[in-house]
C-alpha positions as CSV (number, residue, x, y, z in Angstrom):
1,X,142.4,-95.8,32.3
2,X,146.0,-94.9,30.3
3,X,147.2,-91.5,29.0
4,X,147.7,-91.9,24.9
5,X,149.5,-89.0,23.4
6,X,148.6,-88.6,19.1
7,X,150.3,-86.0,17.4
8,X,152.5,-84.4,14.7
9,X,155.2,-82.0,15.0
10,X,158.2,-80.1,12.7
11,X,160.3,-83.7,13.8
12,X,157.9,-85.8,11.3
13,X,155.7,-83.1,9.4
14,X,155.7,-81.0,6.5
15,X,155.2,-77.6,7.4
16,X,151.9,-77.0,5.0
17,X,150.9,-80.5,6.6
18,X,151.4,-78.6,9.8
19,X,149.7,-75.6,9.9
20,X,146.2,-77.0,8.5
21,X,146.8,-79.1,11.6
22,X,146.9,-75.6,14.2
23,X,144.2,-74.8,16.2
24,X,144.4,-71.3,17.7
25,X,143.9,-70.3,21.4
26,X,140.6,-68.9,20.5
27,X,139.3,-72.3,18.7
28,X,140.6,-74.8,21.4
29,X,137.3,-74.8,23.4
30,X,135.5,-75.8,20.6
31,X,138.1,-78.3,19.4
32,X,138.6,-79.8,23.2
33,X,134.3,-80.4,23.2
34,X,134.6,-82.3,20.1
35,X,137.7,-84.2,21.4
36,X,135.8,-84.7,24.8
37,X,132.2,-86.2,22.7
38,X,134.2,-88.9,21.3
39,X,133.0,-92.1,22.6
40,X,136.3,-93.0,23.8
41,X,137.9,-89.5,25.2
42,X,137.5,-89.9,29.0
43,X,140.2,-86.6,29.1
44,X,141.9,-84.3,26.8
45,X,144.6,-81.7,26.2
46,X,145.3,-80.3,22.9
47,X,148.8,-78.6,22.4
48,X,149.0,-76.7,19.3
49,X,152.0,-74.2,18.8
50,X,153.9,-73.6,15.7
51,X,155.9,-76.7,16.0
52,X,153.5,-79.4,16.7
53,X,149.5,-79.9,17.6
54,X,149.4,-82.9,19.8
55,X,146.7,-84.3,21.6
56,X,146.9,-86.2,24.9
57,X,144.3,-87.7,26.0
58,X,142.9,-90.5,29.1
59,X,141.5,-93.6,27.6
60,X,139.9,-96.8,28.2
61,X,141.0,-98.4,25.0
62,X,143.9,-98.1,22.5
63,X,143.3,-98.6,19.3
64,X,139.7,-97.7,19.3
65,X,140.7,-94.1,20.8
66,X,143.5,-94.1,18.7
67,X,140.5,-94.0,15.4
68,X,138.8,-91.3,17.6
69,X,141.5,-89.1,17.9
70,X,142.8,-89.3,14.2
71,X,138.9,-89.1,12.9
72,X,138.9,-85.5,15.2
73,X,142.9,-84.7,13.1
74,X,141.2,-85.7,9.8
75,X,137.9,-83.2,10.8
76,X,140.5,-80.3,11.9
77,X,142.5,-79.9,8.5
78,X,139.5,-81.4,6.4
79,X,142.3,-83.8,5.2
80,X,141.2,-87.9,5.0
81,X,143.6,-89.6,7.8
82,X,145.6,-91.5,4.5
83,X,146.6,-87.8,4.1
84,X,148.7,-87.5,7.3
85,X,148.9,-91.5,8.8
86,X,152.4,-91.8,8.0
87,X,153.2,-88.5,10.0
88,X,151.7,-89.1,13.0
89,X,153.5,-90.6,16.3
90,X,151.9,-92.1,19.1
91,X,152.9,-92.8,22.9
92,X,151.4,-94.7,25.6
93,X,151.5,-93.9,29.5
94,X,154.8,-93.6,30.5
95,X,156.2,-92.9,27.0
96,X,153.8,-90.0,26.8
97,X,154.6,-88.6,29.7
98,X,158.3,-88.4,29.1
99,X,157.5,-87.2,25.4
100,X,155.7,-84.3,27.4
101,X,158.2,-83.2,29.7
102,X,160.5,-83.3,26.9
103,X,158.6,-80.8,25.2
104,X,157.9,-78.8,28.6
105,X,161.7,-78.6,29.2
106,X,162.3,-77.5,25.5
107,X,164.3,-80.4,24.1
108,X,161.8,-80.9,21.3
109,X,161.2,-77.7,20.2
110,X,163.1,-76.0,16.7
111,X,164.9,-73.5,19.0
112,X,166.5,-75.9,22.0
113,X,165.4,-74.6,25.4
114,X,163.3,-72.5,23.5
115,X,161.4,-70.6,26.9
116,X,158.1,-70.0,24.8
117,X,156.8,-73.6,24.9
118,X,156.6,-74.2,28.5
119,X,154.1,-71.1,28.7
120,X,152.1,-73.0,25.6
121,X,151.6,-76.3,27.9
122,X,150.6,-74.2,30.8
123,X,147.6,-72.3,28.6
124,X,146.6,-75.8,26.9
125,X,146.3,-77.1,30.4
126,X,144.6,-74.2,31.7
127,X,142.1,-74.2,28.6
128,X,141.1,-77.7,29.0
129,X,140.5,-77.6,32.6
130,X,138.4,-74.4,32.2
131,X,136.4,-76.5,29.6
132,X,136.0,-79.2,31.6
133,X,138.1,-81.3,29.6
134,X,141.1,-81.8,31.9
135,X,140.0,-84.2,34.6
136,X,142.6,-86.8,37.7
137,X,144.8,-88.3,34.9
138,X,145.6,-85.5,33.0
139,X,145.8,-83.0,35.6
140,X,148.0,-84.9,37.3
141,X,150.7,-85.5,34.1
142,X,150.0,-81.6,33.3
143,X,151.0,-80.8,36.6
144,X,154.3,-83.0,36.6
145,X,155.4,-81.6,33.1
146,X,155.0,-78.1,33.8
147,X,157.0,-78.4,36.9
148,X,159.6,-80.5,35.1
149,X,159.9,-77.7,32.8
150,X,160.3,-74.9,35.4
151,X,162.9,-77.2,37.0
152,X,164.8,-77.5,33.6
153,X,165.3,-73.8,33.2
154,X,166.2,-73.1,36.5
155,X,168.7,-75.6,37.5
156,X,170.5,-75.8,34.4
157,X,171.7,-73.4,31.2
158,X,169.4,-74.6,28.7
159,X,167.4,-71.6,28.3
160,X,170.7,-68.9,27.8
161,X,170.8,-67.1,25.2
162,X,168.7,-67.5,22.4
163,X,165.5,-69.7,23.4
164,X,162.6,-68.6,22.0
165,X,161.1,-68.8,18.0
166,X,160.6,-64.9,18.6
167,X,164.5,-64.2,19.4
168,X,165.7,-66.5,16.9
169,X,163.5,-64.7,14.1
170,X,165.3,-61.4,15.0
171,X,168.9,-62.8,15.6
172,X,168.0,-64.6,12.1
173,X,166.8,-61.4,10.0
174,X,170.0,-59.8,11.9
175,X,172.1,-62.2,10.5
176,X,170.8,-62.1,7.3
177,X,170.5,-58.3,6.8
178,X,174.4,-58.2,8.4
179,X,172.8,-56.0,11.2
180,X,169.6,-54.3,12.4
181,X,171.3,-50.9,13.0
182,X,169.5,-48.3,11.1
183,X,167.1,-50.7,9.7
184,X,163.1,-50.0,9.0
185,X,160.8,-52.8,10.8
186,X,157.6,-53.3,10.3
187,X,156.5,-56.4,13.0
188,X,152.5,-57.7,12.3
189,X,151.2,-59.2,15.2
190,X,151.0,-58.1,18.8
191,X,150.5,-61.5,20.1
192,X,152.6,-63.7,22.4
193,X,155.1,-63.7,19.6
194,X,154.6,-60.4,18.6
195,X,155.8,-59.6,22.2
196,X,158.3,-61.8,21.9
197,X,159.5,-60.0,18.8
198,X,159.4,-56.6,20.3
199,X,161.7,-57.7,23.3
200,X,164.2,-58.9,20.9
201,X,164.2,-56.0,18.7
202,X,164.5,-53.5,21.9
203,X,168.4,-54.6,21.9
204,X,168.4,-55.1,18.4
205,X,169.4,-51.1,16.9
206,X,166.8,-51.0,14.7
207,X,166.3,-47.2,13.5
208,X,162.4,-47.6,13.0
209,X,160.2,-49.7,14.4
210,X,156.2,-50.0,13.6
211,X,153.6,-52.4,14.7
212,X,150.7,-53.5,13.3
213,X,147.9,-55.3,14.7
214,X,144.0,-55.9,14.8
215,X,143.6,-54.6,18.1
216,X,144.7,-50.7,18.1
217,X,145.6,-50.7,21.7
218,X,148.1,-53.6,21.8
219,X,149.5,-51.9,18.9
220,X,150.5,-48.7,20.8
221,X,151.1,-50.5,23.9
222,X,154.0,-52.6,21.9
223,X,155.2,-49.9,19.6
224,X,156.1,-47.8,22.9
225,X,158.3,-50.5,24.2
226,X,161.0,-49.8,21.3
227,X,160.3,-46.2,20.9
228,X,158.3,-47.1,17.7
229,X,154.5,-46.2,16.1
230,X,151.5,-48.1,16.0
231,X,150.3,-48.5,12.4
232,X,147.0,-49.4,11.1
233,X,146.3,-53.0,9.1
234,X,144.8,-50.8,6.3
235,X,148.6,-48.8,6.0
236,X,150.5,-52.1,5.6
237,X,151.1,-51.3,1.5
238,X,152.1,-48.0,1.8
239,X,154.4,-49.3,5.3
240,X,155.8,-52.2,3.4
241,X,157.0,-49.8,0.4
242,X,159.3,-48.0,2.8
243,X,160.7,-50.6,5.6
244,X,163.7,-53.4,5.4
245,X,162.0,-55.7,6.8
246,X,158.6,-57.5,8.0
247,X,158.7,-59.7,10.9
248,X,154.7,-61.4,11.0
249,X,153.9,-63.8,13.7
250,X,149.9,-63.2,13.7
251,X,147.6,-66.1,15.1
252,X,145.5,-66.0,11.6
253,X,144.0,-68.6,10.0
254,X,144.4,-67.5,6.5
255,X,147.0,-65.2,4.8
256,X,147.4,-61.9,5.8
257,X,150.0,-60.8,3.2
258,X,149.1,-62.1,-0.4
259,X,151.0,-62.4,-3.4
260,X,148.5,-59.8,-5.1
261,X,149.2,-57.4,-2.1
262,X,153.3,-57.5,-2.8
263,X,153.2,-56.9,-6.3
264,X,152.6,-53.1,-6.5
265,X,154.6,-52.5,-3.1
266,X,157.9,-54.1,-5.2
267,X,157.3,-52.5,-8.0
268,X,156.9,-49.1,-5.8
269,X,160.0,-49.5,-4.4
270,X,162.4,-49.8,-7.6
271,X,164.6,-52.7,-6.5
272,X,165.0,-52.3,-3.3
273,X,165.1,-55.3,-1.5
274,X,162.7,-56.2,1.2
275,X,163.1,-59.2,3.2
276,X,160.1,-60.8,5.2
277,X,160.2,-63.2,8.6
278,X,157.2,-65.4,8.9
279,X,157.2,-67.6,12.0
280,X,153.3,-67.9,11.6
281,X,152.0,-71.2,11.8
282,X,149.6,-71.3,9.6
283,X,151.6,-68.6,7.5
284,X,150.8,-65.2,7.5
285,X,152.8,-64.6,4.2
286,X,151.8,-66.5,0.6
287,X,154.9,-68.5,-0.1
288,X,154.7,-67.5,-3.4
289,X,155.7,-64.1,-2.7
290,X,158.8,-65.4,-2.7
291,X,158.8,-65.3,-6.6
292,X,158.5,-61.7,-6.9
293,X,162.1,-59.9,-7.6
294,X,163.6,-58.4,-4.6
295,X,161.4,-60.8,-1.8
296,X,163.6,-62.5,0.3
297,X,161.1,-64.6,2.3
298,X,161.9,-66.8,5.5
299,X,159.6,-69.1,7.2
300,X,159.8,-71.8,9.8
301,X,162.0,-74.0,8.4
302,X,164.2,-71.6,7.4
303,X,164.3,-70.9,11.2
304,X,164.9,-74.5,12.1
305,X,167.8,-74.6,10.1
306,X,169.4,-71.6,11.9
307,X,168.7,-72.4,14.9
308,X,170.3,-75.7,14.8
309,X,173.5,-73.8,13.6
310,X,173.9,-72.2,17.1
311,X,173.0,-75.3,19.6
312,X,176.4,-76.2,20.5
313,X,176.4,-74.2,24.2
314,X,172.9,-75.5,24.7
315,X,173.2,-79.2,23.7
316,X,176.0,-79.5,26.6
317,X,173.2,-78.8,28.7
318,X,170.9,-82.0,27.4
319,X,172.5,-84.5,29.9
320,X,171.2,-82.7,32.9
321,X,168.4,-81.6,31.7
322,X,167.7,-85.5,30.8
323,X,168.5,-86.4,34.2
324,X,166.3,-83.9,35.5
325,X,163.4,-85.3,33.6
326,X,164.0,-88.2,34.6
327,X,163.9,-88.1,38.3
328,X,160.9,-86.1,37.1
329,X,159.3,-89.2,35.8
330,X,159.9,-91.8,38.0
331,X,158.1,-89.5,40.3
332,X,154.9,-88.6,38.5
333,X,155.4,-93.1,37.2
334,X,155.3,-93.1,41.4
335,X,152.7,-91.0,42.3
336,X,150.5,-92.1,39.2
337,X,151.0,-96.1,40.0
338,X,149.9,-95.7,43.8
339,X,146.5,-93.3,42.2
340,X,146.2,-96.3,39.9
341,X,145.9,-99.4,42.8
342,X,144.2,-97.8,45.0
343,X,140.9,-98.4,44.2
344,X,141.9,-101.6,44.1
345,X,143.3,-101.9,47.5
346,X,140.2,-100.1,48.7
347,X,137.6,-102.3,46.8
348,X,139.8,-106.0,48.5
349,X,139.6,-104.3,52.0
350,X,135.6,-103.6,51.3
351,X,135.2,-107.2,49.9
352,X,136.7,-108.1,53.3
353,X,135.4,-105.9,55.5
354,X,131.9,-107.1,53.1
355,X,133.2,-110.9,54.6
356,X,134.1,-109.8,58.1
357,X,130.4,-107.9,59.0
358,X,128.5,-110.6,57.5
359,X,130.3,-113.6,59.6
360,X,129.5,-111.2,62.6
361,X,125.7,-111.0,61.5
362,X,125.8,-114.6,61.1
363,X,126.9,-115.3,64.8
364,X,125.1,-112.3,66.1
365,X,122.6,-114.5,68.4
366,X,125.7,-116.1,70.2
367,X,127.4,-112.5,70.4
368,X,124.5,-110.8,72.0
369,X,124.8,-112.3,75.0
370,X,128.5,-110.8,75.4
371,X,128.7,-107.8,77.1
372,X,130.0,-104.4,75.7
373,X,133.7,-105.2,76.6
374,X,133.8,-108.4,75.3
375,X,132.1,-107.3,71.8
376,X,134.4,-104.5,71.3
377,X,137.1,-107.3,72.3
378,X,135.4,-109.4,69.1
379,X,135.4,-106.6,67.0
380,X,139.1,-105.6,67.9
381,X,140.2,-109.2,66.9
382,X,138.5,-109.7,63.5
383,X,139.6,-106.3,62.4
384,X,142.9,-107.4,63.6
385,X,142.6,-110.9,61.9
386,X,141.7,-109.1,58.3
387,X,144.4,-106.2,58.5
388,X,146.9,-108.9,58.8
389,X,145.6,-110.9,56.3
390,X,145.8,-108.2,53.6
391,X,148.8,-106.4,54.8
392,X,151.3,-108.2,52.8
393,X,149.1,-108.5,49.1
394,X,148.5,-104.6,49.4
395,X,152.2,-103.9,50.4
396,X,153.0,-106.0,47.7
397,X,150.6,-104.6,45.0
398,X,152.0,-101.1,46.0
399,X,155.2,-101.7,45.8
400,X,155.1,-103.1,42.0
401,X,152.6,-100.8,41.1
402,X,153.4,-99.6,37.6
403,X,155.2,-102.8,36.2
404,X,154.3,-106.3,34.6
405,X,154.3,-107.8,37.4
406,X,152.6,-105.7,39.6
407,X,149.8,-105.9,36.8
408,X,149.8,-109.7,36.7
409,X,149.0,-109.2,40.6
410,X,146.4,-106.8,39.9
411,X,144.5,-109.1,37.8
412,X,145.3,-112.1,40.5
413,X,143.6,-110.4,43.5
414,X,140.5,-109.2,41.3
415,X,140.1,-112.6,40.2
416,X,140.0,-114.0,43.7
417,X,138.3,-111.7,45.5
418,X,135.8,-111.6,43.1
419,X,136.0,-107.4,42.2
């Protein structure tokens, strides 16, 4: 078995490519079934967050996995796979387990160090185990990348100041607007990001903060946290024609705000501007709002872009972080190689121990005559005779797990014991 990872992210993908690829919390049971009834999908885990959907998976074989796994892609955004071919990246084994840890410690991600993501690989793991879907292999990597992530933020500074999508999208509109002080917010969503959103705007100075969301509730519950008011998804014309801005971050699959729906609300407020935040993947916001007089209207990328401005602090911390990861992956590469012999080891010392009973059967006439001492004596010595036989190929075999050469070994011991 090898661990394959297949996947597209804001590194090698459009962004409208990209959000017909996102699968939300709700819809990864379903999508981690059909991943799982592929004919060659042993394991899976499917990561999908606004900057990538990825899918890592145990496999028997390649290239025909590698069909299954971009037939399920095609399925998910009803796109044929000619659509999105040249987008996708692959890893094998070890490469996709240091592409994971990577993206558990935040080096991947649009905001670096961002503090969100490592959260996202703990709730894909946690969703495919609950499903069933999550069996040795990929518990096992899961395991090692969320740890490498946790050892990431805590042992170095790549997680200070701004490190999540939600805090960038505040410092952003901030920056934009010149400042929040005094300024009308309207945020849509009450999710994780929503949350995220909240927190940021609590230091922010915004004058007037109101929250909208489908579930009433986490509306209020949210709104409180800034001293702000819950509003209802029915008020969001009559809320948009008043505020300065509209930070959404909803886990939709469809638009929530709609060209149509802006129209009236600009020409209700008589020029004055309003500028709108989306860090929705897939969009919360038609882009096309954009082209109404007096939308300003910033999405992901336009988030990538500032983000990137304010790295410098952060990227001094890549080296360690890198070094980190790596002493994190020569110990899951350990860990995983010894997993990987030992059902070899254990099958050669069967065969033998297969060998060692059946010489004893063959002599058992001659042996009954010994008496209990002496058998045990018999039995001590051909133990004896086969431990030290096999000591050195298993030491061997062990020690170069993971390499050529200890693969080249492998397939020598099968072939000569017969397994």
């Amino acid at each position: 078995m090898s661990v394959v990872l297949i996947g597209l992210s804001h590194r090698t993908t459009p962004l409208d490519l990209l959000e017909r690829m996102t699968v939300p919390v709700a819809r990864l049971p379903k999508a981690l079934h059909d991943l799982r009834t592929r004919d060659e999908v042993s394991e899976a885990v499917l990561l999908s967050t606004c900057n990538r959907t990825e899918v890592y998976a145990s496999v028997e074989r390649f290239h025909a996995s590698f069909s299954d796994i971009r037939e399920f892609l095609s399925q998910l955004a009803y796109l044929p796979p000619e659509a999105f071919a040249d987008h996708l990246y692959t890893r094998y084994d070890d490469e996709a387990a240091a592409h994971l840890f990577s993206v558990a410690a935040g080096l991947d991600s649009a905001v670096l160090g961002e503090s969100e993501i490592l959260g996202q690989v703990r709730t894909a793991w946690e969703v495919a185990q609950a499903e069933g879907a999550a069996g040795t292999a990929l518990n096992m990597l899961l395991r090692h990348a969320v740890e490498a992530g946790k050892r990431a933020r805590t042992e170095t500074a790549i997680s200070r100041n701004v490190t999540s999508v939600s805090q960038a999208a505040v410092a952003m509109a901030a920056e934009r607007l010149d400042t929040l002080n005094g300024r009308r917010v309207l945020v849509l969503g009450a999710g994780e990001m929503g949350e995220g959103v909240i927190a940021a705007l609590a230091g922010a100075g915004a004058d007037d903060v109101q929250v909208a969301n489908r579930t009433w509730d986490k509306s209020v519950e949210l709104a409180a946290r800034v001293g702000g008011r819950a509003v209802h998804l029915d008020d969001l014309p009559s809320c948009l024609a008043s505020v300065d801005l509209l930070l959404t971050s909803t886990g939709a699959s469809s638009i929530m705000v709609e060209h149509a729906d802006l129209e009236p609300v600009m020409a209700e407020r008589r020029g004055s501007p309003l500028w709108v935040v989306d860090i929705a993947v897939p969009r919360d916001v038609d882009p096309s709002a954009a082209d109404l007089e007096g939308v300003t209207l910033l999405d992901m990328d336009d988030l990538r872009a500032f983000a990137e401005a304010g790295v410098a602090e952060r990227q001094r911390e890549v080296a360690a972080v890198r070094a980190i990861l790596d002493e994190e992956l020569d110990r899951y590469v350990a860990v995983a190689s010894a997993r990987e012999v030992a059902p070899l080891v254990a099958a050669i010392h069967d065969r033998a121990e297969d060998v060692r009973q059946a010489e004893l059967e063959r002599f058992r006439a001659r042996l009954d005559a010994l008496d209990p001492r002496q058998r045990e004596a018999v039995e001590a010595a051909t133990r004896g005779i086969v431990a030290k036989l096999l000591h050195e190929p298993t030491v061997r075999l062990k020690d170069a797990a993971g390499t050529p050469r200890g693969e080249r070994l492998a397939e020598t011991l099968r072939e000569l014991f017969g397994i």
